[in-house]
KOLKOLDO-493960 format. One record per residue (C-alpha): residue in one letter; residue number from 1; x, y, z. Coordinates in steps of 0.1 Angstrom, whole numbers. Layout:
# KOLKOLDO-493960
<r aa="A" i="NUM" u="X" v="Y" w="Z"/>
...
# end
This chain:
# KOLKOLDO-493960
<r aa="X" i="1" u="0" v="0" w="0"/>
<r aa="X" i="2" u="12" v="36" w="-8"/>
<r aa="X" i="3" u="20" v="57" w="18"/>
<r aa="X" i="4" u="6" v="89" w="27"/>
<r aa="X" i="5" u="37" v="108" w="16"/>
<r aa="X" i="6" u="33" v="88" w="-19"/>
<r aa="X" i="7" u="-3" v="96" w="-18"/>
<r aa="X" i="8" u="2" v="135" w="-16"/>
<r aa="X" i="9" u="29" v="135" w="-42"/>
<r aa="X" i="10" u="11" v="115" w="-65"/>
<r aa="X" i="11" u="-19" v="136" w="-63"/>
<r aa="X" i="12" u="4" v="167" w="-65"/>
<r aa="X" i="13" u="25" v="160" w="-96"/>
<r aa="X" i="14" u="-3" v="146" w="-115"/>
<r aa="X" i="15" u="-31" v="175" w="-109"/>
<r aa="X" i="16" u="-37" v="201" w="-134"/>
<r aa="X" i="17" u="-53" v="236" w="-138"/>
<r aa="X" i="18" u="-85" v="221" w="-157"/>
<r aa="X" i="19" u="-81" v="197" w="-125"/>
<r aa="X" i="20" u="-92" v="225" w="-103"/>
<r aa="X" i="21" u="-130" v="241" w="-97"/>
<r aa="X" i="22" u="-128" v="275" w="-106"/>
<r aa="X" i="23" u="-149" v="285" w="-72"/>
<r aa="X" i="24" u="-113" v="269" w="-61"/>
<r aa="X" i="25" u="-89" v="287" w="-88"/>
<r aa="X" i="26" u="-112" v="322" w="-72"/>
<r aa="X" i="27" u="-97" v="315" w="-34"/>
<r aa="X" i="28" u="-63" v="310" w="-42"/>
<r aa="X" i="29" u="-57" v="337" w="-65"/>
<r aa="X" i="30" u="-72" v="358" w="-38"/>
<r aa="X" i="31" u="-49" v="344" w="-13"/>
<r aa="X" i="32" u="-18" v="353" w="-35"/>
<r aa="X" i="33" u="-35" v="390" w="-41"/>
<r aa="X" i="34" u="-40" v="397" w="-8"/>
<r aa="X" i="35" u="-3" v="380" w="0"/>
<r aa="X" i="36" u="13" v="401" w="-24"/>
<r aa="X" i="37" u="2" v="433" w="-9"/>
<r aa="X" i="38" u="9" v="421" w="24"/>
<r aa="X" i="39" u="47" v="410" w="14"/>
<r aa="X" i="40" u="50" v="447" w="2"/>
<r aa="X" i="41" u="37" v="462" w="36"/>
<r aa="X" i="42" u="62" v="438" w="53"/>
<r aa="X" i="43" u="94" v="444" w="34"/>
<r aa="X" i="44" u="96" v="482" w="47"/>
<r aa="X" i="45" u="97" v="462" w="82"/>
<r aa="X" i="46" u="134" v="467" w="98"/>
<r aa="X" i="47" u="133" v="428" w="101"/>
<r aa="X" i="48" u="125" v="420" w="64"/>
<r aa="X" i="49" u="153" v="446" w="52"/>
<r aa="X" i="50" u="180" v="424" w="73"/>
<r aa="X" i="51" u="167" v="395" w="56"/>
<r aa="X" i="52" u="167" v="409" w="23"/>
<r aa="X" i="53" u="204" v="424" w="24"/>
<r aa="X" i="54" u="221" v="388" w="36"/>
<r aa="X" i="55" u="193" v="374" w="6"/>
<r aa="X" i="56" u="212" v="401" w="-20"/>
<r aa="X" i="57" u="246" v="393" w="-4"/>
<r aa="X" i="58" u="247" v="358" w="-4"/>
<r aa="X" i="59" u="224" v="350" w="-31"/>
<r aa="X" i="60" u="235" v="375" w="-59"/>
<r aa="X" i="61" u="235" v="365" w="-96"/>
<r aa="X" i="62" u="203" v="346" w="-93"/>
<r aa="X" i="63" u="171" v="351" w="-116"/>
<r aa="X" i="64" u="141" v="360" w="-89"/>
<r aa="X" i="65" u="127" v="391" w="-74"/>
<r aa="X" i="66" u="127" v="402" w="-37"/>
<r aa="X" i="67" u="93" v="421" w="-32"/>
<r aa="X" i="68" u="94" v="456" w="-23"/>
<r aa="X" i="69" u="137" v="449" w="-30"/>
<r aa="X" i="70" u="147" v="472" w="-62"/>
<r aa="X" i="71" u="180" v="460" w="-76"/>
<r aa="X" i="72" u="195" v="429" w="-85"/>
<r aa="X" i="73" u="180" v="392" w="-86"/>
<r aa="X" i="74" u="189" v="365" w="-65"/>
<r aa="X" i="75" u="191" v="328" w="-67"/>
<r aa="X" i="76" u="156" v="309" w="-56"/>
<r aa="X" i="77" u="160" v="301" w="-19"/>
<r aa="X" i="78" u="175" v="335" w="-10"/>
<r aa="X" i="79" u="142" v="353" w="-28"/>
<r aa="X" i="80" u="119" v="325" w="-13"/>
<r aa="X" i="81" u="137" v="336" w="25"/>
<r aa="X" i="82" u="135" v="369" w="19"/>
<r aa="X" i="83" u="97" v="370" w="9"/>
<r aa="X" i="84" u="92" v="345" w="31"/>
<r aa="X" i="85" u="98" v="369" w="60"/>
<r aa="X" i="86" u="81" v="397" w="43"/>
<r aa="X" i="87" u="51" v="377" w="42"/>
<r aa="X" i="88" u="47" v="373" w="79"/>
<r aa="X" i="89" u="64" v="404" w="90"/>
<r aa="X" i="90" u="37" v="417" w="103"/>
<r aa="X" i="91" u="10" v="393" w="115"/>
<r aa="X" i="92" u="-11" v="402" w="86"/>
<r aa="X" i="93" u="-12" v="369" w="63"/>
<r aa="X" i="94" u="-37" v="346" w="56"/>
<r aa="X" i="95" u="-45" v="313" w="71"/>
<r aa="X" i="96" u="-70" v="283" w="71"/>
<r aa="X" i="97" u="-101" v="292" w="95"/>
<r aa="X" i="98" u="-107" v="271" w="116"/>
<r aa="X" i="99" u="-68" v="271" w="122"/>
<r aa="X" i="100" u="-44" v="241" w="118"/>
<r aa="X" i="101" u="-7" v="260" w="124"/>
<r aa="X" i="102" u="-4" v="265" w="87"/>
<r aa="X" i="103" u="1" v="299" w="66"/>
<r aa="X" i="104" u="-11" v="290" w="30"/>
<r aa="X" i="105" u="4" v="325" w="13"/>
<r aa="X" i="106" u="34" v="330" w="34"/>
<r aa="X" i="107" u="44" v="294" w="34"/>
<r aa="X" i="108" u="34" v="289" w="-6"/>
<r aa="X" i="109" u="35" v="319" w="-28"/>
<r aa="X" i="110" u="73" v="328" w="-19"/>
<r aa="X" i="111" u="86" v="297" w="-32"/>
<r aa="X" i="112" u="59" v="295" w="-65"/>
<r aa="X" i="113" u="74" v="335" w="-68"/>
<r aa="X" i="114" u="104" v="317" w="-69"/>
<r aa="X" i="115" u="101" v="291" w="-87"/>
<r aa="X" i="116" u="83" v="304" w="-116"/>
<r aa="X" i="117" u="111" v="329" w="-121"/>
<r aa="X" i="118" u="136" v="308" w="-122"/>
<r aa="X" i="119" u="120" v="286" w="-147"/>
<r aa="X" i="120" u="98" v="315" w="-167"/>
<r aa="X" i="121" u="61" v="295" w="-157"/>
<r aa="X" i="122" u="30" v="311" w="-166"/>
<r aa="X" i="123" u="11" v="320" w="-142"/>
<r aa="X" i="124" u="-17" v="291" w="-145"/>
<r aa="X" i="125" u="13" v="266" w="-136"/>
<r aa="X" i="126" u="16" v="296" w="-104"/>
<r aa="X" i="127" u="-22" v="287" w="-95"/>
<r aa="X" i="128" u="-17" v="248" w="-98"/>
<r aa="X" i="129" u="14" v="246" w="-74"/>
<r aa="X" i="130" u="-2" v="267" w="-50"/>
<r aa="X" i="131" u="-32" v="249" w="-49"/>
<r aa="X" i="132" u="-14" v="215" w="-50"/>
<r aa="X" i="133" u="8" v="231" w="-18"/>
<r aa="X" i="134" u="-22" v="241" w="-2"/>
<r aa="X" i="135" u="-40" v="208" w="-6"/>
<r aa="X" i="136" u="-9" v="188" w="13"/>
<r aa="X" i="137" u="-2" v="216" w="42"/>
<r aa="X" i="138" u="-37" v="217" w="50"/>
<r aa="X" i="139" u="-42" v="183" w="55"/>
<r aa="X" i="140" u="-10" v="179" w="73"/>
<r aa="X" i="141" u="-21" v="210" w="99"/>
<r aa="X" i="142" u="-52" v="186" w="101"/>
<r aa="X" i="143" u="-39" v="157" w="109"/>
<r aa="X" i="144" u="-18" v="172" w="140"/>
<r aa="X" i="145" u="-48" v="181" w="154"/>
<r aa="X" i="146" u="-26" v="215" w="159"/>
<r aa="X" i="147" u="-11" v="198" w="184"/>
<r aa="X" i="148" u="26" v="207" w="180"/>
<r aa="X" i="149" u="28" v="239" w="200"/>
<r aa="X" i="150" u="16" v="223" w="236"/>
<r aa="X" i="151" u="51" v="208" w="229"/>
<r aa="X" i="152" u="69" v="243" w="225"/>
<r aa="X" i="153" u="70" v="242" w="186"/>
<r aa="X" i="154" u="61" v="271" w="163"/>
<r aa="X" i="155" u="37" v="246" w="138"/>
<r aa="X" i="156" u="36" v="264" w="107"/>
<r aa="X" i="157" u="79" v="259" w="111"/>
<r aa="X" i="158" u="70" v="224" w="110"/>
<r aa="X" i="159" u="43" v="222" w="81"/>
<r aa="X" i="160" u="54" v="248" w="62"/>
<r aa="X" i="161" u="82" v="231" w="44"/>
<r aa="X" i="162" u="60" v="204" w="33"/>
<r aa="X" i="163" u="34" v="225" w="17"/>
<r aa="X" i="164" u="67" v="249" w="4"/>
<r aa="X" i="165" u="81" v="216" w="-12"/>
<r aa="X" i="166" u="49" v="203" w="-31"/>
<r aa="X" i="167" u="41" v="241" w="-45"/>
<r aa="X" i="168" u="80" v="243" w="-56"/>
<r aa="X" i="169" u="76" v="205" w="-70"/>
<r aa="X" i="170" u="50" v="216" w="-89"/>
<r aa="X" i="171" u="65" v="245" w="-109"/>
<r aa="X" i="172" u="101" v="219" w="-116"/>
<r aa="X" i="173" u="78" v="192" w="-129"/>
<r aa="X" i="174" u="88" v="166" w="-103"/>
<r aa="X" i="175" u="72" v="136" w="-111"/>
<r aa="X" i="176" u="55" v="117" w="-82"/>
<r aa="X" i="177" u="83" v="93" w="-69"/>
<r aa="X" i="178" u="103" v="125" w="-67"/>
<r aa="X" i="179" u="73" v="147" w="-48"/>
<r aa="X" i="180" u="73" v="114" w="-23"/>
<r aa="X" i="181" u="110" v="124" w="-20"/>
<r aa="X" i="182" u="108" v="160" w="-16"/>
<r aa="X" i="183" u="80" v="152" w="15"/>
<r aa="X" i="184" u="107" v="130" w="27"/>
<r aa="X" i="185" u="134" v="157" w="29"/>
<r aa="X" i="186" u="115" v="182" w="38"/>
<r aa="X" i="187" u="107" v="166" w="72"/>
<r aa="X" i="188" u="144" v="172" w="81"/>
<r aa="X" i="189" u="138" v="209" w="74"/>
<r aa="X" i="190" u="112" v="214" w="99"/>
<r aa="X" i="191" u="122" v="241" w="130"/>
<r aa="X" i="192" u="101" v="267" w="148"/>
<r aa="X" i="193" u="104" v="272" w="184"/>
<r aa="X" i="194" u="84" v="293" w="207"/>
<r aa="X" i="195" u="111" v="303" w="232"/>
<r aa="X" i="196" u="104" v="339" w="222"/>
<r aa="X" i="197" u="69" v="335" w="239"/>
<r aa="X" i="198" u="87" v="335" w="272"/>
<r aa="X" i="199" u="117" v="356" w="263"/>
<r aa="X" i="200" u="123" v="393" w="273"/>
<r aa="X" i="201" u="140" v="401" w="241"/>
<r aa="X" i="202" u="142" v="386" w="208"/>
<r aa="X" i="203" u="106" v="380" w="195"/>
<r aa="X" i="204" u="122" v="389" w="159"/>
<r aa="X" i="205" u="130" v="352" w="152"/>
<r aa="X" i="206" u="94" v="347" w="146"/>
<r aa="X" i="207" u="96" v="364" w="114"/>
<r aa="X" i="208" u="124" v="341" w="100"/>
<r aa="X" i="209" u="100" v="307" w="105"/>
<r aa="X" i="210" u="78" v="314" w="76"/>
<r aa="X" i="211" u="112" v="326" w="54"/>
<r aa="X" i="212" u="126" v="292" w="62"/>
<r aa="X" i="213" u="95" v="270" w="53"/>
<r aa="X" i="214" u="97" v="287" w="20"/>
<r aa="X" i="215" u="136" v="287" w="13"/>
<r aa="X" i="216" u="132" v="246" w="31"/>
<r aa="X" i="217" u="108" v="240" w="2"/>
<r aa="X" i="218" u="131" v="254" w="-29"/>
<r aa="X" i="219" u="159" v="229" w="-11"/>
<r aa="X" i="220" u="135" v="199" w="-7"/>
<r aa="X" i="221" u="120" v="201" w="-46"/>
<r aa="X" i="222" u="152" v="203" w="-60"/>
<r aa="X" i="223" u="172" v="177" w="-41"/>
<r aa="X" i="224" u="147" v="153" w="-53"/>
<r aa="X" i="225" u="144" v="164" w="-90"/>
<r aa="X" i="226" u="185" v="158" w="-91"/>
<r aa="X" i="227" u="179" v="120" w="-72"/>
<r aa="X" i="228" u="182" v="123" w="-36"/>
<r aa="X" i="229" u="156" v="106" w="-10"/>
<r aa="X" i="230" u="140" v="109" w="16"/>
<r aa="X" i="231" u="118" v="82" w="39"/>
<r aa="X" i="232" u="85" v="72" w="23"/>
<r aa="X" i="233" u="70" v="68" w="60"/>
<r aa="X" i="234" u="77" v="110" w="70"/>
<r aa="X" i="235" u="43" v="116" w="81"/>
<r aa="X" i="236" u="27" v="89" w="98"/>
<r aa="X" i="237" u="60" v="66" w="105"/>
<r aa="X" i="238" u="80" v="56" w="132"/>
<r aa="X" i="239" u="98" v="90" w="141"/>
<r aa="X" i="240" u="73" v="105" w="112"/>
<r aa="X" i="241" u="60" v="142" w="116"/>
<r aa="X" i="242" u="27" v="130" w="136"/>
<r aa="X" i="243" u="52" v="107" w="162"/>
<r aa="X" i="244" u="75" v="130" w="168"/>
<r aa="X" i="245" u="54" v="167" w="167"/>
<r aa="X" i="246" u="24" v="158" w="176"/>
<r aa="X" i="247" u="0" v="145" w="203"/>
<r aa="X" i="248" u="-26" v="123" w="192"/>
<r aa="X" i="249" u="-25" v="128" w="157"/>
<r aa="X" i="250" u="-41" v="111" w="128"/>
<r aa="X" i="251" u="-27" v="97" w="99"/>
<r aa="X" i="252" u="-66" v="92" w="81"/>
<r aa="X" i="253" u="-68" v="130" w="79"/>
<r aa="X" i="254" u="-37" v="133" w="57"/>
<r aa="X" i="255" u="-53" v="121" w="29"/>
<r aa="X" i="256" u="-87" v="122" w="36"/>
<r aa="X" i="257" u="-111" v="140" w="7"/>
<r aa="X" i="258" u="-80" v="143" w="-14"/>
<r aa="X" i="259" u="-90" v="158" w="-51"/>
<r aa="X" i="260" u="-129" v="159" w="-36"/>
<r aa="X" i="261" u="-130" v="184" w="-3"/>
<r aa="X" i="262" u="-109" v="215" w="-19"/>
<r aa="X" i="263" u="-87" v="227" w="17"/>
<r aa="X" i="264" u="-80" v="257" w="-6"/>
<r aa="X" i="265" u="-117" v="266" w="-1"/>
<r aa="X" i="266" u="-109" v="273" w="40"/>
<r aa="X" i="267" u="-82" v="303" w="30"/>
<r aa="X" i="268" u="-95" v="332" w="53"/>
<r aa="X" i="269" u="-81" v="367" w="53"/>
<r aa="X" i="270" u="-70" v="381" w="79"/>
<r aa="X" i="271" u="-74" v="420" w="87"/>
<r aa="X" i="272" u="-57" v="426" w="116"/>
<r aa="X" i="273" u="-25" v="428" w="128"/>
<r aa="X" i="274" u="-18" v="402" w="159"/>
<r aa="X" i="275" u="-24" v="364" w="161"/>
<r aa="X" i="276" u="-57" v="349" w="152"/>
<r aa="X" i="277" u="-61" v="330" w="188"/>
<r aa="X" i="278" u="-62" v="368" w="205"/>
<r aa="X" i="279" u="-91" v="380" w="175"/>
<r aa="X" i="280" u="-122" v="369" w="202"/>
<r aa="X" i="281" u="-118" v="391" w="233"/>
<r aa="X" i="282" u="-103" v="416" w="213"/>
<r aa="X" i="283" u="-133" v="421" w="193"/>
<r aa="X" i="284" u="-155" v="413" w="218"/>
<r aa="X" i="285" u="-139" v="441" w="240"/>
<r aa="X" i="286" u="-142" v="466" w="210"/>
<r aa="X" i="287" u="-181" v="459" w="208"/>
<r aa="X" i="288" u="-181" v="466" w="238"/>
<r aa="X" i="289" u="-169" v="496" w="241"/>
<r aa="X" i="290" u="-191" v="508" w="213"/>
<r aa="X" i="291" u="-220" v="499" w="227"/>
<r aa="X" i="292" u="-216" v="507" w="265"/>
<r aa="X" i="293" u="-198" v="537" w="250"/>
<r aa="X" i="294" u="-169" v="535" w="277"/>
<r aa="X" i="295" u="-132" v="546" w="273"/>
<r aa="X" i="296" u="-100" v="527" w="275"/>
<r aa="X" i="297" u="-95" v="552" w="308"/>
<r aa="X" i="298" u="-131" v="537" w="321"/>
<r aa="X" i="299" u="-115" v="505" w="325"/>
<r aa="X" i="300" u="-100" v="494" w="363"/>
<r aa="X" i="301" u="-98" v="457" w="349"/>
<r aa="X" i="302" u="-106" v="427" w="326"/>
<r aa="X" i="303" u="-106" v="392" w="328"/>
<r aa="X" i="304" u="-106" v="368" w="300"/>
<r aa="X" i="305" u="-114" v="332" w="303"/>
<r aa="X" i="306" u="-103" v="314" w="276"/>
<r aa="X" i="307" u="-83" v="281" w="261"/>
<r aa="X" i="308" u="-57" v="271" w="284"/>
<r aa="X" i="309" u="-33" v="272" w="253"/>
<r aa="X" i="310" u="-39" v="307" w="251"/>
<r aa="X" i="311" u="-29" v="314" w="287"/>
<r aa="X" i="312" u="7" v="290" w="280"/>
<r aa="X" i="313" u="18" v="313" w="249"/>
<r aa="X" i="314" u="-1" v="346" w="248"/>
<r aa="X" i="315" u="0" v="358" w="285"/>
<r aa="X" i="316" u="27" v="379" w="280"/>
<r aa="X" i="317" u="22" v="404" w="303"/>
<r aa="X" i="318" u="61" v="428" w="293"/>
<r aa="X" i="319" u="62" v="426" w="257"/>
<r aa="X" i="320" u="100" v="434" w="251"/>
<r aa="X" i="321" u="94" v="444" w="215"/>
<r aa="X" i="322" u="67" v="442" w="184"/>
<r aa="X" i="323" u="63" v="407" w="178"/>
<r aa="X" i="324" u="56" v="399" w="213"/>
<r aa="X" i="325" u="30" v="424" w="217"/>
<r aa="X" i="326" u="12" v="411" w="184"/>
<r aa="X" i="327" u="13" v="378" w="202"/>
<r aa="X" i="328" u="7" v="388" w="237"/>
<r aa="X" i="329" u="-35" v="388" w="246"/>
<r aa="X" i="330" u="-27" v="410" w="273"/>
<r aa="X" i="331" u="-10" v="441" w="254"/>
<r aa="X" i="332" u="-35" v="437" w="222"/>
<r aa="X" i="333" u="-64" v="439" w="247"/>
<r aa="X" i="334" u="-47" v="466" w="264"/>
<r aa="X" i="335" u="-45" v="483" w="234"/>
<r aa="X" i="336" u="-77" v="481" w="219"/>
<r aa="X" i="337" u="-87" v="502" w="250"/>
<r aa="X" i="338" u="-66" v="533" w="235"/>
<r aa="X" i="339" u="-61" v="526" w="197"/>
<r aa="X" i="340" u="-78" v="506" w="169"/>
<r aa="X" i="341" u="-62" v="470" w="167"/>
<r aa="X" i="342" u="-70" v="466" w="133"/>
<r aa="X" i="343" u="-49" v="495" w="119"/>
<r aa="X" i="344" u="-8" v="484" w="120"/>
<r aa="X" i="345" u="3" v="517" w="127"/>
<r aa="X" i="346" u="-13" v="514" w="160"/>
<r aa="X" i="347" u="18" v="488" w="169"/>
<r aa="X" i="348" u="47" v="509" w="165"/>
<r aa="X" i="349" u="73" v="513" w="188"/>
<r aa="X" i="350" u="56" v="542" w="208"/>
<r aa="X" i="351" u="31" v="514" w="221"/>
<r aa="X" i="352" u="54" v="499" w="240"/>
<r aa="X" i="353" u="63" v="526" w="261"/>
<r aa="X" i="354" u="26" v="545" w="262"/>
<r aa="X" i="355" u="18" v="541" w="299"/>
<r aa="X" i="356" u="-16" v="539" w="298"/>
<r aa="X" i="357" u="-19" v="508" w="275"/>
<r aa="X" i="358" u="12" v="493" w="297"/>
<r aa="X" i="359" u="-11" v="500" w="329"/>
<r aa="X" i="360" u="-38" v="490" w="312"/>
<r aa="X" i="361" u="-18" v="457" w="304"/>
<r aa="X" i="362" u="-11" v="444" w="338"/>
<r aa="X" i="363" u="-47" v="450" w="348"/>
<r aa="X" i="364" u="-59" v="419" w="322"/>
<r aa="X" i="365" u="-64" v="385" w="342"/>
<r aa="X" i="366" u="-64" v="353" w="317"/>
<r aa="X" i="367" u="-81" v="323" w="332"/>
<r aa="X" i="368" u="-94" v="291" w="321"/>
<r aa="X" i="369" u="-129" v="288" w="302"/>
<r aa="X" i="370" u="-151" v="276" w="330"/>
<r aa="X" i="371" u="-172" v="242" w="318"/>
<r aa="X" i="372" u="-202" v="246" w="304"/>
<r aa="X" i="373" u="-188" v="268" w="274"/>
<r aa="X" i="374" u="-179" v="258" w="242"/>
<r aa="X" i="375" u="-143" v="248" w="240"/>
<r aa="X" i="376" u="-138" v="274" w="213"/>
<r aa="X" i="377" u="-154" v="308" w="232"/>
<r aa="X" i="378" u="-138" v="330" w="249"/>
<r aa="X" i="379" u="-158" v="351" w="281"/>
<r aa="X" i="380" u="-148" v="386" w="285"/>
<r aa="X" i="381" u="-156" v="407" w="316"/>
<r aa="X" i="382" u="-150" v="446" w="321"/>
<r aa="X" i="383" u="-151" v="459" w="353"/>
<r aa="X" i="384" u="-151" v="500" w="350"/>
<r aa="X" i="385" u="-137" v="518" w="380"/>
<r aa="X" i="386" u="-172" v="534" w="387"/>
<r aa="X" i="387" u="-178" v="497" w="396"/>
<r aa="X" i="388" u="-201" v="489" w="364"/>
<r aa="X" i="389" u="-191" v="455" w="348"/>
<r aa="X" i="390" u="-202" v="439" w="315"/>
<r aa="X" i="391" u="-192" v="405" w="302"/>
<r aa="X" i="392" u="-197" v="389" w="270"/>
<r aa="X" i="393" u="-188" v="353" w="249"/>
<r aa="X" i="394" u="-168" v="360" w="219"/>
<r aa="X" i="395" u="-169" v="325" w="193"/>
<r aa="X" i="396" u="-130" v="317" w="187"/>
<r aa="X" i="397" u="-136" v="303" w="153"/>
<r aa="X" i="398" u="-129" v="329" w="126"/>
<r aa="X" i="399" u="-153" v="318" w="99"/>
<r aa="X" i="400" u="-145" v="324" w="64"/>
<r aa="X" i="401" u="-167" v="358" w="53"/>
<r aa="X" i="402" u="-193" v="350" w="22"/>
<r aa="X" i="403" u="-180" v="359" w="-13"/>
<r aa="X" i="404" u="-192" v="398" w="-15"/>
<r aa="X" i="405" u="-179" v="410" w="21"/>
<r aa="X" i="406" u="-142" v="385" w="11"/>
<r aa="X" i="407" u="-143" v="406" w="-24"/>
<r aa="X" i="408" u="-147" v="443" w="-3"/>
<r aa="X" i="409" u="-126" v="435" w="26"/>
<r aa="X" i="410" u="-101" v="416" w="0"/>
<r aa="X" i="411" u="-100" v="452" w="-22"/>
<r aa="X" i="412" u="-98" v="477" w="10"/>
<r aa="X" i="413" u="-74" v="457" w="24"/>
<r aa="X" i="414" u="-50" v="455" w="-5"/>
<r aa="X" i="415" u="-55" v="497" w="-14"/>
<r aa="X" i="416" u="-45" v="505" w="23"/>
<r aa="X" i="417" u="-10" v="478" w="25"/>
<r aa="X" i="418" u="-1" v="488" w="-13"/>
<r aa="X" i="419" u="-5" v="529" w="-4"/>
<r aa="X" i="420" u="33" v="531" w="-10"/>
<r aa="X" i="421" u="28" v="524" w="-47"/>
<r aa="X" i="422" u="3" v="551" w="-50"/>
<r aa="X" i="423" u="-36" v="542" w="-59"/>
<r aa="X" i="424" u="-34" v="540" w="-95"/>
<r aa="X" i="425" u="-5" v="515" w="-95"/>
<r aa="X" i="426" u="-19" v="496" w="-67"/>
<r aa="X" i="427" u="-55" v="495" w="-85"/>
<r aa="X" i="428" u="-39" v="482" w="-120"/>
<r aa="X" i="429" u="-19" v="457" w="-103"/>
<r aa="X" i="430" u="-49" v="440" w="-78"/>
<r aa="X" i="431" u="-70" v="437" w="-112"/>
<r aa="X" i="432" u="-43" v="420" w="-133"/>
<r aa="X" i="433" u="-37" v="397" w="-98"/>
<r aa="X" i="434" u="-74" v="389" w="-97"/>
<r aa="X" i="435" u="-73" v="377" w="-140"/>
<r aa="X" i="436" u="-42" v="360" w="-129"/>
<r aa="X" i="437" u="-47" v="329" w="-150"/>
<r aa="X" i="438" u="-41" v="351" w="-180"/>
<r aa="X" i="439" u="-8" v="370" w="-170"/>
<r aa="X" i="440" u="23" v="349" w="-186"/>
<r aa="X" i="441" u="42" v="358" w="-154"/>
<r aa="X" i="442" u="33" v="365" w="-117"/>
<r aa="X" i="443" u="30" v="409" w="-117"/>
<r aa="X" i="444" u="49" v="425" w="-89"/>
<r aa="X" i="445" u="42" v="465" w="-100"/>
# end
């Protein structure tokens, strides 16, 4: 019997654009429109330019862009890094909804950028490996159960270079023994660890797990298009991915629905700039606010009950710099009581240091859900210093908008990360991305 690995890269290798439903074709060239515009807002990000410079020093002569980089190419795994990083430089990329540790456009469309440069693709072979990508990562989140970060890991470290391999695959033409391979190799590439959650300093490294996924997949596909191998049993073997990552995982999910449930389909955009698990109270606390009509300065406390997970890697009371306080529940919350959370100028540097939202910050309590709720809520109470207190459920899962509000929210979002470009660039580029099965290559400007 084939395994699971065999199965994916079989299925990967062999699918087509004709292959995929256009409702499909729809949600991935909106994830790599709306990825796009985010890798622009993210390479004026200190972080990304570091990145970018060792990409254009050590990886000069090559054939692929950097986005947001003028000046010369670089070879494919540099430009995957350095996009890579871009991509999630600023908690603003996409992800499955519900969430299984896996970034679909940061993970996939830096290495199909890539890749298709290198080789001069067309841009429907740039749709086919990012669905095909899509397709395995999914189902590989799935079948962790999203269980690898109780264990300290950063998951979409892990299951990024899997996805990153396939899409890469793809574009090289690797043939399905060598897509098995790539899978193999690929699950020696995996890293990602959450020390930063509990670190003073040094949250920056979070940016550099989605550039590696993406420059792990370049390395993977083409390892296995020149011959070498990799183990056959990665994913559900002895020492496999679910073994050794995982709790409790389950190998049926990694193949389950393969060519007939579309993963693609659960791509949700994201508009706001800090991690998905904090969206709930943070929302929750903002409709609050409007309808009570109470100030941040109102507040004397709030306490959040919520996933027990949540309380392990997002009560990060001290933020030391950005990327903890996009991560930490306490500081977003904190700052949702003084500035809107969905606008990324609101985390600059000056946040850190604004005493009211630091004060504000140590008076958040985070507590396990009580029973009776659904695991996936999240109960907020405010307690104003005139002694009023309100409390509300907020529903964890981020469901996937219908097609009209993704098409608005898609557009506005796009327009106000792409401002740089100015509006008639940035409109002329989001149509040709949205007709991007008739471009011959990927545009960039």
């Amino acid at each position: 019997m084939p395994t699971p690995a065999q199965i994916l890269g079989k299925f990967a290798a062999e699918l087509t654009f004709s292959d995929i439903p256009p409702a499909v074709v729809s949600r991935a060239k909106d994830s790599i429109t709306d990825t796009l515009a985010v890798m622009l807002f993210g390479s004026q990000m200190p972080w990304s330019r570091m990145v970018a410079e060792y990409a254009r020093r050590y990886g000069n002569g090559g054939l692929c862009s950097i986005v947001g980089s003028a000046g010369r190419r670089v070879h494919a795994p540099y430009a995957a890094l350095a996009n890579g990083v871009s991509a999630n430089a600023f908690e603003l990329d996409g992800a499955r909804h519900p969430g299984v540790g896996a970034h679909p456009g940061a993970t996939l469309l830096p290495v199909v950028l890539a890749a298709c440069d290198e080789t001069k693709s067309d841009c429907k072979t740039a749709i086919t490996a990012f669905v095909a990508g899509c397709e395995v990562l999914f189902r590989i989140g799935l079948a962790s159960h999203h269980s690898s970060e109780g264990l300290g890991f950063h998951a979409p470290g892990l299951t990024g270079p899997y996805g990153a391999c396939i899409s890469a695959g793809r574009v090289l033409g690797l043939d399905a023994k060598q897509m098995a391979h790539a899978l193999g190799i690929a699950g020696s590439l995996s890293a990602g660890l959450l020390a930063f959650v509990n670190s003073r300093h040094g949250g920056m490294v979070k940016r550099l797990h989605l550039g590696r996924t993406s420059e792990s997949g370049i390395l993977a596909a083409q390892l296995a298009k020149a011959g070498f191998t990799g183990p056959e049993t990665v994913l559900e073997g002895r020492f496999g991915y679910l073994e050794v990552y995982c709790r409790d995982g389950d190998a049926s999910l990694l193949t389950a629905g393969l060519g007939e449930r579309w993963e693609t389909l659960s791509i949700g955009l994201k508009l706001y700039p800090y991690n998905v698990a904090l969206r709930a109270a943070v929302q929750t606390v903002r409709d609050l606010m409007a309808e009570h009509e109470f100030l941040g300065s109102d507040v004397s406390s709030l306490k959040i009950e919520c996933d027990e997970n949540v309380i392990s890697h997002h009560n990060i009371l001290e933020p030391g710099d950005i990327t903890q306080a996009q991560y930490s529940m306490p500081f977003c919350l904190a700052l949702a009581l003084f500035r809107d959370p969905d606008n990324p100028k609101s985390f600059d540097e000056g946040a850190l240091t604004d005493s009211a939202i630091l004060a504000a910050c140590r008076a958040v309590t985070l507590v396990p859900v009580q029973r009776g709720h659904v695991a996936q809520s999240t109960r907020v109470t405010v307690r104003l210093k005139s002694g009023t207190q309100f409390a509300r459920d907020g529903d964890s899962i981020r469901r996937v908008p219908d097609e009209q509000i993704w098409a608005t929210q898609l557009r506005s979002k796009f327009m106000r990360l792409t401002e740089t470009i100015g509006e008639a660039a940035a409109t002329r580029l989001f149509e040709r991305l949205q007709r991007l099965e008739m471009e011959t290559e990927i545009p960039l400007l």
